[in-house]
C-alpha positions as CSV (number, residue, x, y, z in Angstrom):
1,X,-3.9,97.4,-8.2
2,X,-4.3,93.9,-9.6
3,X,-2.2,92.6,-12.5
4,X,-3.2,90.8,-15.7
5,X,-0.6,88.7,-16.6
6,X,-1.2,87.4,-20.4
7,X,0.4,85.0,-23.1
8,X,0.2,87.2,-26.6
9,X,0.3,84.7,-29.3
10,X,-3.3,82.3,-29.0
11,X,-4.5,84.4,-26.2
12,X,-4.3,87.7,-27.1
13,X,-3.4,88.0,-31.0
14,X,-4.0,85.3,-33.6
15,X,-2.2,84.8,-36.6
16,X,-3.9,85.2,-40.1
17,X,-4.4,81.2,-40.0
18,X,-6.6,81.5,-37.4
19,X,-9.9,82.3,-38.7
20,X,-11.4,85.3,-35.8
21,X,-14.0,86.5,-38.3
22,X,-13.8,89.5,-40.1
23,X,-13.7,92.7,-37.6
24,X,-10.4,92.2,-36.9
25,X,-6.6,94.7,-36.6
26,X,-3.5,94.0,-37.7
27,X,-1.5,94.3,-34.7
28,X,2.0,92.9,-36.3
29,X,3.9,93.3,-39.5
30,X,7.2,90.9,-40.6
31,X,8.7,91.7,-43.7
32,X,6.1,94.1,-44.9
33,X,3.5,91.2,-44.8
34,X,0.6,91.3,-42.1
35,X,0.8,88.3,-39.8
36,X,-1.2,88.6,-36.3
37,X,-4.2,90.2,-35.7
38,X,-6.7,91.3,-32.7
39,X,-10.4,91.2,-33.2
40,X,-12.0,95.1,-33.1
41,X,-13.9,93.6,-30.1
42,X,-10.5,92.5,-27.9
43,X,-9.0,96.0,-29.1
44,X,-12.0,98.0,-27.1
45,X,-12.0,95.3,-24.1
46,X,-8.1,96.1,-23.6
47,X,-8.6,99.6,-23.5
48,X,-11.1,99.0,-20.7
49,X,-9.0,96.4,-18.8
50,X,-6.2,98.6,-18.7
51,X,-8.3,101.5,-17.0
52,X,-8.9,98.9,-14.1
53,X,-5.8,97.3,-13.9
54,X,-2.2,96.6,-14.9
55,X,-1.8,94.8,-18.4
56,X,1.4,92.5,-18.6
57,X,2.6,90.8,-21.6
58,X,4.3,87.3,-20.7
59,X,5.5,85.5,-23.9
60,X,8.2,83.1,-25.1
61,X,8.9,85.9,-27.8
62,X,12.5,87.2,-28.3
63,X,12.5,91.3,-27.5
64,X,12.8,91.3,-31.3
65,X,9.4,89.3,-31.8
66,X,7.7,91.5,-29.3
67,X,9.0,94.4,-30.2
68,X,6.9,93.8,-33.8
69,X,4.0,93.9,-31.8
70,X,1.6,97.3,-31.2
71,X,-1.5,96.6,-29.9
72,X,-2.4,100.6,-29.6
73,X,-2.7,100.7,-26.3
74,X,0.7,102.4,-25.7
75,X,3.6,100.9,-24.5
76,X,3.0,98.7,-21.1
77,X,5.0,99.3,-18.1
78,X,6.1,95.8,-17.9
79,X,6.5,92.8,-20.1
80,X,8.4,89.3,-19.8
81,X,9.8,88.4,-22.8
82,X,12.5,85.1,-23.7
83,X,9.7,82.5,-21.5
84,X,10.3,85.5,-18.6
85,X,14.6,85.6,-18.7
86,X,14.4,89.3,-20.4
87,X,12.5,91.9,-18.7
88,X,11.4,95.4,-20.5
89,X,10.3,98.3,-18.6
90,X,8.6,101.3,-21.0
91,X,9.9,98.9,-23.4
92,X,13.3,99.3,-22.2
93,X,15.7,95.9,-21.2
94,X,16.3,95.9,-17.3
95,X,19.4,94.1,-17.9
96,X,19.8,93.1,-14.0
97,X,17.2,91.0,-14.8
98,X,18.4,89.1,-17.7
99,X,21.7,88.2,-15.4
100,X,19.5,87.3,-12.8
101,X,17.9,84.9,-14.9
102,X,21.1,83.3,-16.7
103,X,22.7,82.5,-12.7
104,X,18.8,81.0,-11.6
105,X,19.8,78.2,-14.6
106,X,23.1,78.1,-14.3
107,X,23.0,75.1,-13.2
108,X,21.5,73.8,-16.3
109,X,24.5,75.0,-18.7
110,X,25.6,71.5,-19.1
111,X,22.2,70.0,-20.1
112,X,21.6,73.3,-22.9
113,X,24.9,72.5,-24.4
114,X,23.8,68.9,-24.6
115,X,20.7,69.8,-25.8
116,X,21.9,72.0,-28.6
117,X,24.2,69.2,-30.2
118,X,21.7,66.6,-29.9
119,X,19.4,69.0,-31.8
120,X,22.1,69.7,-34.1
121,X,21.9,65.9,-35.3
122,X,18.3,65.5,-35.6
123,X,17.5,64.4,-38.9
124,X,13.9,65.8,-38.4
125,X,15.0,69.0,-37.7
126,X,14.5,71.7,-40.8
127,X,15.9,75.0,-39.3
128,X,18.8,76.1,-37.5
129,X,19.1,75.6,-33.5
130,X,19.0,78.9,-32.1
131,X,20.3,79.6,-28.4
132,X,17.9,83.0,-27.3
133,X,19.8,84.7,-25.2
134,X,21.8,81.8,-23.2
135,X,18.4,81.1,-22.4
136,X,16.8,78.0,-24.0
137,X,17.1,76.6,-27.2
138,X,14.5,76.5,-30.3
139,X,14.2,74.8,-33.3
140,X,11.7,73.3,-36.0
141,X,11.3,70.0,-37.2
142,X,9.2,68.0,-39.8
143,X,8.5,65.4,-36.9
144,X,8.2,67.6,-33.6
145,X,6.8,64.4,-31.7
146,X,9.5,62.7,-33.2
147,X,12.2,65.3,-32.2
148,X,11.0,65.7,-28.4
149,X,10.7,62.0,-27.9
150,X,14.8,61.8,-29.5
151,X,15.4,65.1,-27.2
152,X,14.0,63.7,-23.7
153,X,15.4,60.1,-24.1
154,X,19.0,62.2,-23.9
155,X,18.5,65.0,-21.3
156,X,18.6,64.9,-17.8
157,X,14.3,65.9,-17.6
158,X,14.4,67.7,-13.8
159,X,16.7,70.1,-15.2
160,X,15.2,70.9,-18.5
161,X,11.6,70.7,-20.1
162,X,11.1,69.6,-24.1
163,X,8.1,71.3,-25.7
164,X,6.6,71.2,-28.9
165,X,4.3,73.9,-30.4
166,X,3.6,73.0,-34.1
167,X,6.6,72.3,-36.1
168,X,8.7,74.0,-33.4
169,X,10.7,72.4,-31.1
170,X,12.3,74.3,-27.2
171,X,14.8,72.8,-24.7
172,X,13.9,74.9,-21.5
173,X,15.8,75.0,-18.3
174,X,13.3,74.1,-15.3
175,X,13.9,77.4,-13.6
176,X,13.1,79.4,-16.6
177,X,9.3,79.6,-16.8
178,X,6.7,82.2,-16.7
179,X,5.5,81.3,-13.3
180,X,8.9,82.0,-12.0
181,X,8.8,85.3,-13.8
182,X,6.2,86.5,-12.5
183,X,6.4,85.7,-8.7
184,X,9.8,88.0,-9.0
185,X,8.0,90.7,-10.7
186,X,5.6,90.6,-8.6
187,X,7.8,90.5,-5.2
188,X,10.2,93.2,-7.1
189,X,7.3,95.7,-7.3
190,X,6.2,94.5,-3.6
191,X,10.0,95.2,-2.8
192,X,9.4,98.6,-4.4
193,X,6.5,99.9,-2.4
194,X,4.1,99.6,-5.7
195,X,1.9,97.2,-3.4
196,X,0.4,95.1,-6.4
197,X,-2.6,93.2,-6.2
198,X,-4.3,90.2,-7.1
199,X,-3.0,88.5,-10.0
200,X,-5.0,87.5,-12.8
201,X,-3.4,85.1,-15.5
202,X,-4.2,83.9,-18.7
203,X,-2.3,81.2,-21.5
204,X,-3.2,78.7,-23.9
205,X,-0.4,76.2,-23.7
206,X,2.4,74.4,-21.7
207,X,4.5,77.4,-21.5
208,X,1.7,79.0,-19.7
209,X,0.6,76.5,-17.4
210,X,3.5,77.5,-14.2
211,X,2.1,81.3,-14.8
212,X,-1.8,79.9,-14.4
213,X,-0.7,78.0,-11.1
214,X,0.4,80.9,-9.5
215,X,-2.7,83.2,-10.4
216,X,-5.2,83.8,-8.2
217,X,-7.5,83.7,-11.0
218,X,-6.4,81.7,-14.1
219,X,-7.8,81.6,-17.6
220,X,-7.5,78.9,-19.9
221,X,-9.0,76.9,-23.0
222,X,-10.9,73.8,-21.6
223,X,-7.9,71.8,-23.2
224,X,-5.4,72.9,-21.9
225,X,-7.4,72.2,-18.4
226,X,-7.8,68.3,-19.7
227,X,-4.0,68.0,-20.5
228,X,-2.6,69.5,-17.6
229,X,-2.6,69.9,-13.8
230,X,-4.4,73.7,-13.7
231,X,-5.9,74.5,-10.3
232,X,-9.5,74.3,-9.8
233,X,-9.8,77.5,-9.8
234,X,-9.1,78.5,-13.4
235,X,-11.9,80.1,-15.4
236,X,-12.0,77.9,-18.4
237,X,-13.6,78.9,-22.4
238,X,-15.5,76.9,-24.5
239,X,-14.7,75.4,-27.8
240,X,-15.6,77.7,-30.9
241,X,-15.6,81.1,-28.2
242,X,-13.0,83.6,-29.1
243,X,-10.3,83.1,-26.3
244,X,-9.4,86.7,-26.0
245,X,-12.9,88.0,-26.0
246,X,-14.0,85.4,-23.4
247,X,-10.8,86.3,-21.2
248,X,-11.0,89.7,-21.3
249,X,-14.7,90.3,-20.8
250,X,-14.5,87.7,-17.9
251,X,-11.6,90.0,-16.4
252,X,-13.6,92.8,-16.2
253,X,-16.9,91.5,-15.3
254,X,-14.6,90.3,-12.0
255,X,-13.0,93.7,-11.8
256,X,-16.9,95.3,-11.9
257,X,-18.5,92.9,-9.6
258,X,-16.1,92.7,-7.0
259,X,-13.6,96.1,-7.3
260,X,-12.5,96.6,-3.4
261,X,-10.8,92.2,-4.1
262,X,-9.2,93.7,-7.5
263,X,-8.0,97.2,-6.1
């Protein structure tokens, strides 16, 4: 069976500052309050993609963050959470995995412990540095260019990556990205005799960009295609379309016009 690897927040669900018209679910609440959404359309897509094929969340999320998250469609059999260091099965931690993941950076204990005291004396930053599981470090800044140009000048950059992603700022380990996660998965169900298939990815930003290179069919915004090195290969969407409603009805217009390559 093939697998649809997919980034949640941009991709899949959209917070209530993204305007996706008005036929839309609430899919997350925080606090009481209603804060990420899937259009009605998306919601009856997924429940055909996951007839077809097997639906995997990939997403920088703690388990916390994901956890908040139903898209009624039941609980998936796999999803990567922490960038792919934390993996859930039936929505329960494997936590072989999550050791697996803190000795594959290991080596880059030095440059996080760096990282998080460099961050600690930004004086852009505007919210505590947080260290997700011994995994990679987050923060949020009034100047995020600001705060990853101050970050990179003072970490060793093959061992770590610096991203930005609004106000919020990430110190990464190299080793530690979805593309990564999901070439274990996928050998660990090989391993297992599950014989997966094809893999079918899709993200919207530079956490996502290591998962699209190792898809044999990526999907991403045009942008995303014009700022980084994506294979020729990926199946890009036009400005103004819907991201999730382009991906998922591409997805399964591939699954129905060529079903023995998906199986």
């Amino acid at each position: 069976m093939a697998i649809f690897f997919t980034d949640l927040d941009n991709t899949l669900i959209y917070s209530r500052r993204h305007e996706i018209g008005t036929e839309k679910m609430c899919v997350e609440l925080y606090q009481g309050r209603e804060v990420s959404f899937v259009t009605v359309k998306t919601w009856e897509l997924l429940k055909q993609l996951i007839q077809k094929m097997l639906l995997i969340p990939v997403t920088t999320r703690t388990e916390e963050q994901y956890g908040r998250i139903d898209l009624k469609i039941g609980v998936p059999q796999y999803a990567l959470v922490c960038n792919g260091g934390v993996l859930l099965e039936q929505g329960e931690e494997d936590l072989g995995w999550h050791r697996e993941s803190l000795e594959d950076i290991a080596d880059c204990r030095e440059q996080l412990t760096r990282a998080q005291r460099l961050m600690e004396q930004d004086q852009n930053r505007n919210f505590e540095v947080r260290n997700i599981r011994q995994l990679f470090l987050f923060s949020k800044s009034e100047a995020p260019g600001a705060s990853v140009a101050y970050l990179k000048k003072g970490l060793d950059l093959e061992r770590v990556q610096v991203f930005e992603n609004g106000a919020k700022v990430y110190v990464v380990p190299r080793n530690l990205n979805k593309g990564r996660a999901v070439r274990r998965l996928w050998q660990r169900m090989q391993e297992s005799g599950k014989k997966p298939g094809k893999i079918l990815a899709a993200g919207d930003s530079a956490f996502d960009v290591s998962m699209l290179q190792c898809a044999d069919v990526p999907f991403a915004p045009r942008e995303l295609m014009q700022s980084f090195k994506l294979p020729q290969r990926t199946v890009t969407g036009d400005q103004g379309e819907i991201f999730s409603e382009f991906v998922l009805e591409r997805v399964l217009a591939l699954s129905a016009g060529y079903p023995h390559w998906i199986s």
